[in-house]
N, C-alpha and C positions, 0 to 999 in steps of 0.2 A: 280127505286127510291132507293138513297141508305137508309140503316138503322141507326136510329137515333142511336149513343153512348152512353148507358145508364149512366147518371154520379153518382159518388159515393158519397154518404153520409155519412158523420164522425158521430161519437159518440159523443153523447153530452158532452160539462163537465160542471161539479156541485159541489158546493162547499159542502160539506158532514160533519155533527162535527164527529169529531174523535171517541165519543162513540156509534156514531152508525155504523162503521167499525170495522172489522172482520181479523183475518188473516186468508187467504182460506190453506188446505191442500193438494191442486194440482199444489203451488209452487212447479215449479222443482229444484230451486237452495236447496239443503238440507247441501252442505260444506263451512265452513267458509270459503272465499276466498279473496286478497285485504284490502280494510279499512273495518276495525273494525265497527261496531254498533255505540259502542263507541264515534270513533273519528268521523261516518256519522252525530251522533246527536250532536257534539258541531259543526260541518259542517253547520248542519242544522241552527242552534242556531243564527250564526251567519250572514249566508247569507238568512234564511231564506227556503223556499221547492223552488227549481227553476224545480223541475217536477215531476208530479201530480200521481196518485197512479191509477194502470188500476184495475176497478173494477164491480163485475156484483151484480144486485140485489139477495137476499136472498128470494126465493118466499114456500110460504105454500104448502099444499097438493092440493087446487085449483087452483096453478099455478101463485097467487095472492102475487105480493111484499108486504115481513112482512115491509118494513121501513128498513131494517141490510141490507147491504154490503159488500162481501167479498173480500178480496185479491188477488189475484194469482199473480202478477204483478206487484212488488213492495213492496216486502216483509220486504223488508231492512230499507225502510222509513220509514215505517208502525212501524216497532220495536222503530225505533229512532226515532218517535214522542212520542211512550209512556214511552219510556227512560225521554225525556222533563217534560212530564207530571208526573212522578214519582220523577221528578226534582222538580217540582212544578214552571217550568217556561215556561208550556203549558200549559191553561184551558184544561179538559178535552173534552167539549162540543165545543173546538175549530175548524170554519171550515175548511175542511182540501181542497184541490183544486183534482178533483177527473174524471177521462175519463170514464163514463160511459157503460156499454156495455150491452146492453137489447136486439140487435140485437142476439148476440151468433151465428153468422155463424163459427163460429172456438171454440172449446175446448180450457178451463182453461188452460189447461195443454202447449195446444199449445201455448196459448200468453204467458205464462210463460217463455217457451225456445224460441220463438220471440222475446223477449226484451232482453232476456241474449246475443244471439248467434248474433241478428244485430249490437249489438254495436259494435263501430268499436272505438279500443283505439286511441290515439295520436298519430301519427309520433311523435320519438324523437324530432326530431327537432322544431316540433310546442311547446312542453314542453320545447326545452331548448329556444328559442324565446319568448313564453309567460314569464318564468322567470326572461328574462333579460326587458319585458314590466314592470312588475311590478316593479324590481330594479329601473329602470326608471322613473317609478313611485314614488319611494321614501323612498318603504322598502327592509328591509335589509334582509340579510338572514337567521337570526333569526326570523323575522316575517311572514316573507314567509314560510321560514319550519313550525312554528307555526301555519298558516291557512292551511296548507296541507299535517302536520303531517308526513314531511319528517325531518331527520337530517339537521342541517343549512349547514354540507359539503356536503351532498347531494344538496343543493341550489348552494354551490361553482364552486361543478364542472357543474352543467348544465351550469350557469352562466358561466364558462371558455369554456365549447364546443360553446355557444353561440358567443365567443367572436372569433372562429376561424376565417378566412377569408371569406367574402361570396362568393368567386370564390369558393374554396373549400367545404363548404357549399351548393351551390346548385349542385356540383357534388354527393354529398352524399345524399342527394332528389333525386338524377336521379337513386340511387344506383350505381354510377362510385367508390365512396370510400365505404369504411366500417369504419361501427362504432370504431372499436378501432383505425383503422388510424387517425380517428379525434381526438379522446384521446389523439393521442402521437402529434399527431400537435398541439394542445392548449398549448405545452409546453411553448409555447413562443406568445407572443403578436404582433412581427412582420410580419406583413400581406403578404409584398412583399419576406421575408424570407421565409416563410410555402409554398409558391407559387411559389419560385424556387427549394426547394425543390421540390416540386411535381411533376414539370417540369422533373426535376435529375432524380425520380425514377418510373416515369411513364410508361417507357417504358422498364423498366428492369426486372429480373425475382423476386429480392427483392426488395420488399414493407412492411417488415416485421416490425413492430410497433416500435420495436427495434432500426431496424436502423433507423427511422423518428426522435427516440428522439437522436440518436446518432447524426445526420447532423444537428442537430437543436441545438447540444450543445456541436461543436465541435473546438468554439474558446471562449467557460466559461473554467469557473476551480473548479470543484464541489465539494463540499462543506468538505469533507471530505481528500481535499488536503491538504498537513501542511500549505501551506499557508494563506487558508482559515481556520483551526482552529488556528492558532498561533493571524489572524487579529481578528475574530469574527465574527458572523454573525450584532447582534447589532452596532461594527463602521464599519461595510463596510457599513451598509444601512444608518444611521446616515453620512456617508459622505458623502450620494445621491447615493451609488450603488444599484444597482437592482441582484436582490436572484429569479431565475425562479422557480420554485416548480412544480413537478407533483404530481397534484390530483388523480391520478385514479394508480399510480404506490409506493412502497417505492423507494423513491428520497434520504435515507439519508442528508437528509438537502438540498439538491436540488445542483443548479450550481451559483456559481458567475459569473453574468454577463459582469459585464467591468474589464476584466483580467489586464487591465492597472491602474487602479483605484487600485485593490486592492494589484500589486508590489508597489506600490508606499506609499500604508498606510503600507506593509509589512518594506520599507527601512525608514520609517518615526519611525517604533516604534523598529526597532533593534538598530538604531542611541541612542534614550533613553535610549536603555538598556543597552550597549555596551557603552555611559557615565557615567552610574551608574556601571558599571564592573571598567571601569577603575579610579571611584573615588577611588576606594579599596584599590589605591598602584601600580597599573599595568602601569609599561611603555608605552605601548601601548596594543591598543584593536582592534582587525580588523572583522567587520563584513560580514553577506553575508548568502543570503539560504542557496547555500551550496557552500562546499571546491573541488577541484579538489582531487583524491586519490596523495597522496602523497605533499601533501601540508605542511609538518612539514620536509620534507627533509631539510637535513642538519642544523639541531637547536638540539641544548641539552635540555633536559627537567628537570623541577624542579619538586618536587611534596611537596602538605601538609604533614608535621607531628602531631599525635597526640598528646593531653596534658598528660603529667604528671602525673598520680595520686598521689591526695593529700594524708598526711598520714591517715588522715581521709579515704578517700576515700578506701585504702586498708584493714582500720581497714573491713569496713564494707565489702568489695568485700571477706575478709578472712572470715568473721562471714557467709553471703550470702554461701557463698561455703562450708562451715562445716556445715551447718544445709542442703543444699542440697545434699550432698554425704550421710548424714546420713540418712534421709528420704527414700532416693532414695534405698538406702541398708537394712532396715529396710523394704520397701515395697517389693523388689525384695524376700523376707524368707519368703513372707506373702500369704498363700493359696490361699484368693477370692480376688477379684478387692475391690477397693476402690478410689468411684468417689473422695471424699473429698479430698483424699490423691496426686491424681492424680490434683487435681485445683490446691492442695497445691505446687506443683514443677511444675506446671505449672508457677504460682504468681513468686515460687524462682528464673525459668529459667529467665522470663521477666526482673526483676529485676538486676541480674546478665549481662544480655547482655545491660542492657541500662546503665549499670558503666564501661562494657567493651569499647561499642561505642562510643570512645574517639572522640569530637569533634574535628576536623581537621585546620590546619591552614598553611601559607605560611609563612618564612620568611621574615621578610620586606624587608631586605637586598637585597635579591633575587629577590623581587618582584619590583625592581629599576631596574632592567634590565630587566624581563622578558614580559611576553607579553600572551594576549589570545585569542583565535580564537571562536567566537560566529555564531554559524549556529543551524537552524532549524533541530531536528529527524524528523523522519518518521511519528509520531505521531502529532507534530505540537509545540510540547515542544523545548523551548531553550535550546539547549545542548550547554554549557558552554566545552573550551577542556583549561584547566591553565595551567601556568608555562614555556613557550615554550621561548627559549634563543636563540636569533639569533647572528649569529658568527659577526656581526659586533659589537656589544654589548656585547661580552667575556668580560672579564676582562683581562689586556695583562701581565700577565705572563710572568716575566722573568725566563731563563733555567740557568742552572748552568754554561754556556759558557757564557751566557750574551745576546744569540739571544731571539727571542721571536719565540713561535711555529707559525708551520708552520697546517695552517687546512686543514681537507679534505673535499673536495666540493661534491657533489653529484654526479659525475662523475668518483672521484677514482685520484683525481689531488690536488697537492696541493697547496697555496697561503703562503704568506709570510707576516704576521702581520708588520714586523720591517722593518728596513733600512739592508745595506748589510756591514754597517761599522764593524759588530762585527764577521763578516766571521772568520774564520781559526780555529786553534790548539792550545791547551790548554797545558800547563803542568805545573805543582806543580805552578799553578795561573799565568803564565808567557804565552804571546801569543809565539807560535813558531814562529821562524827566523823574528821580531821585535827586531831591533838593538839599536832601540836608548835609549838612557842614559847609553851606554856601552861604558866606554871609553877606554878599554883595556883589557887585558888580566889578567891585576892582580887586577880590578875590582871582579873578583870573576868568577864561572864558568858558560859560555856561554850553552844557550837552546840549543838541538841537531840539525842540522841539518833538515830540512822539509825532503830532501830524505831517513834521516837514518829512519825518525820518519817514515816515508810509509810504507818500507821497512820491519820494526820491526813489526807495526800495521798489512799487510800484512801477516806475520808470522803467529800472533796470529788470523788472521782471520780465514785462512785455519787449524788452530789447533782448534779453535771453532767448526767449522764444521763438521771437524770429531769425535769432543770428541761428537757433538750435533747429529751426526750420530750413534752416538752408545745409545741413549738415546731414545727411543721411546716413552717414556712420556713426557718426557721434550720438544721434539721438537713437539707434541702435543701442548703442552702447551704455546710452543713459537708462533707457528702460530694464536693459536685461541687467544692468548694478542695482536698480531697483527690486528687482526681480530677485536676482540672486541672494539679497540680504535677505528678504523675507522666507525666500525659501530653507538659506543655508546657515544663517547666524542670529534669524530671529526679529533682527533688530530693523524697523522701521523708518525711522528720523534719519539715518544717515545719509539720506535722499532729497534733495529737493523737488524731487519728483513727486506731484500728489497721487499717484498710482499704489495700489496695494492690490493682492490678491488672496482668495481666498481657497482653502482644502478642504474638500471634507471626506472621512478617515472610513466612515463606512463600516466601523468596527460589531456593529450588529450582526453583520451578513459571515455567518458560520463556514468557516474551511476557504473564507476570501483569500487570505497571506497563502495559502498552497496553490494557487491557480498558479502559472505559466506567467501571467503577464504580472501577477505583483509580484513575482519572482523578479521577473526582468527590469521593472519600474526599480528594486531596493536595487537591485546589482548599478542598475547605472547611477541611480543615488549615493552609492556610495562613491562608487568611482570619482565621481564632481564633487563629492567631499572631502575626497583625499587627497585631490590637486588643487583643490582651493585657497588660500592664503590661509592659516591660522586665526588670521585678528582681519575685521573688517576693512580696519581703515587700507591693507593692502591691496580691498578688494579691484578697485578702479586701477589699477597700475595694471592687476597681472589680465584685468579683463582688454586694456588696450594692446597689450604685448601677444593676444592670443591670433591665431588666426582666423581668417573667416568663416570658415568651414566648423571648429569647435565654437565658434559663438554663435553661430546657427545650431549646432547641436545642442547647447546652453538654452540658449533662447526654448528652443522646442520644448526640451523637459522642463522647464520652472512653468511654460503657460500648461503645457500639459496637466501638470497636475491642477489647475483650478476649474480643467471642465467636468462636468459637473450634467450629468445626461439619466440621473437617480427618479425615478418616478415613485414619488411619494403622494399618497392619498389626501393627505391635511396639506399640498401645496401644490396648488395645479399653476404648474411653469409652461403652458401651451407655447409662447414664442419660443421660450426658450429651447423646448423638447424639439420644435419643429427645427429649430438652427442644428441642432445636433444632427438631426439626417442629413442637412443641406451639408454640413460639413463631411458627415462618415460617405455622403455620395462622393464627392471634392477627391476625399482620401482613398475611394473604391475599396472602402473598407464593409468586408462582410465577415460575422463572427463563427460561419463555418472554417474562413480561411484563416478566422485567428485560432482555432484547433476548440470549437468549444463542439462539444458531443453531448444526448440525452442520456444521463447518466440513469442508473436505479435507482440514487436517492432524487433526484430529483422528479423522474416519473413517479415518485412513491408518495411527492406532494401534492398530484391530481386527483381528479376523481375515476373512476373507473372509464365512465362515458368520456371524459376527456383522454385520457390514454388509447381508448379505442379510438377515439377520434385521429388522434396524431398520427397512428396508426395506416388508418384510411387514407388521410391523406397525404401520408410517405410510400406505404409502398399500393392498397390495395381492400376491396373492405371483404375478398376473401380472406387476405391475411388477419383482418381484424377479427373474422365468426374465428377462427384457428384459436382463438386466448381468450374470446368473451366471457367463458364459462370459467376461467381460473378466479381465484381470490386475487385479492388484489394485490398482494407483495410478490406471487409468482404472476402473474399478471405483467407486474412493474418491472420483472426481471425479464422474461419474455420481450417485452415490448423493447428494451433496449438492446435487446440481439436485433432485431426485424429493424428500427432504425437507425439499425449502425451501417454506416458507407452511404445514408441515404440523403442527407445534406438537409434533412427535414431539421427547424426553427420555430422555435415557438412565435407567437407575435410581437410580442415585446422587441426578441432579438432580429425581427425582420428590418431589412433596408425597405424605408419605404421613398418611392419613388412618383415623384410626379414632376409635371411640367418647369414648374418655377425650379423643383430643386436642381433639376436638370440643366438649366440655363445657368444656376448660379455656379455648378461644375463646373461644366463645358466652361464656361468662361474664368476658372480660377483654375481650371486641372488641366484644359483641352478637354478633346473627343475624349468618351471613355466607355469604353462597353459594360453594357448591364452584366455584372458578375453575380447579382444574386441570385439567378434564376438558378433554381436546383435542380439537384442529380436525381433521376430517379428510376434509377436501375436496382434492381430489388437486390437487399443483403443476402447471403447466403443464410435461408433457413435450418433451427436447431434438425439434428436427426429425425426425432419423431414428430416434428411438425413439418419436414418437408415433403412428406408422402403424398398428407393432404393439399398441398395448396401447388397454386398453379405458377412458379414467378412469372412467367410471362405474361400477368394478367395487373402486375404492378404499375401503379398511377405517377406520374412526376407531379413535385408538389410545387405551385405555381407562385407567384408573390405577390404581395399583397396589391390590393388597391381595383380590386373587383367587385368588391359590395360582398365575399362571402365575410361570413362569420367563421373567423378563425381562432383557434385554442388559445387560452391566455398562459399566463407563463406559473403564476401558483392561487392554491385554494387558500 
């Protein structure tokens, strides 16, 4: 027969007033841990005790229950009742709901760390579920952090991980995701989106939080784009766009969601501003994000002059300036510092330069013809570029023959403003070999000849030549007036020089105008147009008045800009490509030292095999198995960490060097040491890629002219 299952008996519970409870000293919890007392007993306060304090009688020396009760088990409430009670919003003799334990088959001590160590906290996810119940429910996230004494962004984000997809969702109950992959997935609200991603990267070796938020906001435009600070965050949302935010990362203002929505408010408020530019006086005004490089080819430019100072204005700039040279000179003989002294020229400098900074203005005059070009910085500020003169808009200029000039185009070619009526030869105001209104011979004496006039003209051509042969300044001087017309005023003919040159603007090549050097190309361009004579014909005066040193800097930029080193597929310039090395050897010019790096969008134009490739042979073809296996945009981001500091050059931008270039250096530069040999000490590898690889196993990447087959520059 079998044996009965003895059943077990629970501990009674009883409702006990608080002042006859005790707290026991066999509580094992003794460190603060979790919520506060504190915030238990306005917990309490509010919802009431929802469970009851484990507690054993207090018995005498005959074993006899005194009536007192002590704690072990519930220590925490126990305080945070008499927190209430001290509040004076507990009776004291209030009954408290209380588990009995008179049996005692287990030690205080033990139900103590029984109730600690069984509880079992929340699944995340039952926390961020419950959260989004109560939202549900009707409070907000201030209210909620208020009853649970969490931060209300703490309420935001669980509220957002709740909101992720519940495909998603219950793979990360199964433990198939992890927590911060949910993180990065909340970035967005689209359920069928977060789900094809997952799809994407499920089965690949990257899953990194990273790149979830990257494929998740890879057709916004984040918030710190110019076009996003120029529009604003306030009217993109104001027009109905949507602003993603990550909670649990710094987002910098997050990502603009409808990339169409916000060109559109971007050509909405350039159009306003670009009418309010050209109420100003401006011929025309042309807007646009942004400009192609070389987008002001072939236009003359105007610039503001300052005003005037009044007489006044000098009285005081003179008084300003004698009490500051005196000070300044009186302070410099004077042993110890003196702050006062020092505010004091301080005050005077300020002063002084805000009578100097002459408010600026345009000619009206000028500004009837001219024109200005409104694009977006980098920043997200309107950059205004004024004064821009386009040659259909000259003003037509008659020559002292009667023609009208001839411009140069941005090819090095010229055009013809006038008709061809006014063709030919001048002399003492009389067109040559034009007969009519001659009736004779004893009308007076007939114009020479058109052949004697060649003939003569001829003469003196080839006597210029050589007198201009023996001048090595002057014929300096004649070239670079040549030069400087074409480059700065357009105009062609005002030279007898048959020399012209040619530019080209290269305005195909995407994000040219932001590099470093066409930075520097416009700044010095400008520079030499704003010291330049106004009107041609003063150009030869201020060029002989210059010194040698700025006509050598002259000279340089006007040729500079006609070389011309562009490898184009439809025109194979082989001599020409080849002079360009002979010259960048000459100049010891390498484009590592000009600051050009492998960027990610440009590794992003390769093939895979070719990124591994560059790879190899910058730092290592360990480093290269380390990223084989990624796709190719993190791939292409990867690869630009490992070749950064590594002086690795595509072929294109390689110095190539051989014998002949070498001698044509050496004899136009001196001696000069190969500087393109590069570095090849390995970058410092990302975190989890440098476990695996070995840097000291990294290759220097050698230069060209060995027979290998080296990486081209794009697909």
């Amino acid at each position: 027969m079998a044996k009965a299952i003895q059943k077990i008996a629970m501990n009674a519970a009883e409702n006990i007033p608080y002042d006859r409870l005790m707290l026991s000293q066999k509580n094992v919890r003794r460190i603060k841990d979790g919520v506060s007392v504190e915030q238990l007993a306005e917990d309490i306060g509010r919802r009431k005790l929802i469970q009851s304090l484990n507690v054993r009688p207090v018995l005498d020396g005959d074993g006899e229950e005194t009536g007192t009760f002590e704690v072990p088990a519930g220590g925490r409430r126990f305080l945070a009742l008499g927190i209430l009670i001290k509040q004076k919003r507990l009776a004291r003799n209030e009954p408290i709901p209380c588990i009995v334990n008179r049996v005692q088959e287990t030690s205080a001590e033990e139900d103590s760390l029984a109730e600690n160590l069984r509880r079992a906290d929340l699944h995340p996810l039952d926390q961020f579920r419950a959260f989004k119940t109560l939202g549900d429910q009707g409070l907000d996230p201030e209210e909620i952090g208020a009853r649970f004494f969490v931060s209300p962004a703490t309420v935001k984000q669980r509220l957002r991980l709740a909101s992720v997809s519940p495909k998603l969702l219950d793979l990360y109950e199964k433990d198939e995701i992890r927590l911060e992959q949910i993180m990065a997935f909340s970035i967005s609200d689209d359920h069928p989106r977060q789900e094809q991603v997952w799809e994407r990267i499920s089965g690949s070796h990257t899953q990194e939080p990273y790149y979830i938020r990257r494929l998740l906001t890879e057709t916004t435009v984040r918030a710190d784009d110019r076009r996003a600070v120029y529009v604003g965050a306030e009217a993109y949302e104001a027009a109905g766009g949507v602003i993603l935010r990550d909670l649990f990362e710094q987002d910098s203002g997050g990502w603009f969601q409808d990339a169409a929505l916000l060109e559109q408010l971007v050509f909405d408020k350039l159009k306003v501003d670009a009418e309010a530019i050209r109420a100003e006086g401006w011929k025309w005004v042309e807007a646009a994000i942004s400009f192609p490089y070389g987008h002001t080819s072939g236009m003359r430019r105007i610039y503001a002059e300052a005003q005037e100072l009044s007489a006044e204005e000098i009285e005081r700039h003179d008084a300003l300036k004698a009490e500051y040279d005196k000070l300044d000179a009186d302070y410099a003989a004077a042993e110890d510092a003196d702050e006062a002294i020092e505010a004091k020229l301080d005050q005077l400098g300020a002063e002084l330069d805000a009578v100097d900074d002459r408010p600026q203005s345009y000619d009206p005059a000028q500004k009837t013809i001219a024109g200005v070009f409104v694009t977006l910085a980098a920043n997200g500020k309107l950059q205004v570029e004024a004064g821009f003169v386009r040659s259909e808009d000259e003003p037509r200029t008659e020559t002292s023959d009667g023609d009208e000039r001839e411009e140069w185009d941005a090819e090095g070619e010229t055009r013809s403003n006038g008709d061809d009526d006014g063709d030919g030869v001048y002399v003492n105001g009389k067109p040559v070999g034009d007969s009519s209104g001659d009736d004779g011979e004893d009308d007076g004496i007939k114009p020479l000849p058109d052949r004697l006039v060649f003939d003569l003209t001829a003469q003196r051509t080839l006597a210029l030549r050589n007198a201009l042969a023996g001048d090595v300044d002057i014929a300096f001087v004649a070239a670079l007036h040549a030069f400087a017309l074409q480059v700065f005023y357009r105009f062609a003919p005002d030279t007898c020089l048959e020399i012209s040159l040619k530019s080209g603007s290269f305005s195909q090549v995407d994000g040219l105008a932001e590099t470093s050097w066409a930075k520097e190309i416009a700044e010095r361009h400008e520079a030499w147009d704003r010291d330049l004579p106004d009107e041609a014909e003063g150009l030869w005066d201020f060029l002989l008045g210059l010194d040698e040193a700025s006509r050598k800097a002259l000279f340089a930029h006007c040729v500079s800009l006609t070389l011309n080193a562009v490898i184009e597929p439809w025109n194979r310039r082989a001599k020409a490509l080849e002079h360009a090395d002979v010259l960048a050897n000459s100049l010891q010019f390498d484009m590592v030292d000009a600051g050009w790096t492998p960027t990610v969008e440009f590794l992003g134009r390769l093939t895979k095999a070719r990124i591994l490739q560059a790879v190899r042979e910058a730092r290592s073809a360990e480093s290269a198995q380390l990223i084989d296996h990624m796709k190719k945009d993190i791939m292409a981001r990867e690869a630009a960490r490992l070749l950064e500091g590594s002086n690795w050059l595509p072929e294109p931008l390689r110095l190539k060097v051989d014998d002949a270039a070498a001698d044509v250096g050496g004899a136009i530069a001196g001696d000069m040491s190969d500087e393109a040999a590069l570095d090849g000490d390995a970058a410092e590898l990302p975190a989890f890629l440098a476990d695996d690889a070995d840097p000291s196993a990294d290759e220097p990447v050698t230069l060209d002219g060995d027979g290998t087959d080296h990486l081209q520059a794009a697909e």
